[in-house]
Residue, then its C-alpha position, 0 to 999 in steps of 0.5 A: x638656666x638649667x645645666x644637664x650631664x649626659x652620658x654618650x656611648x658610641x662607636x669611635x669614628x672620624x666624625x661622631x664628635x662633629x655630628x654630636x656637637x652639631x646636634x647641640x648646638x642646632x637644638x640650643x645648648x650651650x656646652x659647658x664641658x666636654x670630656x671623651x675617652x675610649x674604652x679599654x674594653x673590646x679593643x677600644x671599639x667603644x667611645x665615651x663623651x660626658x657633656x655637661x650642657x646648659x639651656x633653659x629648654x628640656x634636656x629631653x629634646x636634645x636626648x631624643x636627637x642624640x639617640x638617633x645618630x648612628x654612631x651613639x649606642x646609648x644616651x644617659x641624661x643626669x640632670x644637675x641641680x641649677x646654678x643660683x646667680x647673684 
């Protein structure tokens, strides 16, 4: 399985985690960790997931559902190297 970091910019509301998660899990991945944070900067108008995802499927699928949600401003997908499993 190949193992992906994005990096989610969005507006913080009630629900975007929900909808984030969501599309994760209807396209396949399986999260492998999660870390969220406001920003500092413009009156924490801004929000920041990192989630690290793990699937066999292109992690392009699953960023070309995120840029769609509302709320997410910017997607950036960092792939991480494969883990070797003995």
């Amino acid at each position: 399985m190949n193992q992906h970091r994005l990096h989610i910019h969005a507006r913080p509301t009630p629900e975007v985690m929900e909808r984030v998660l969501r599309v994760v899990r209807h396209r396949g991945f399986a999260l492998c960790a999660l870390n969220m944070e406001v920003g500092a900067e413009q009156d924490c108008q801004q929000l920041r997931i990192t989630v690290t995802v793990e699937s066999v499927r292109p992690i392009q699928q699953l960023w070309s559902q995120l840029v769609k949600l509302a709320d997410v401003s910017r997607v950036e997908a960092l792939e991480q190297p494969s883990r070797i499993s003995a």
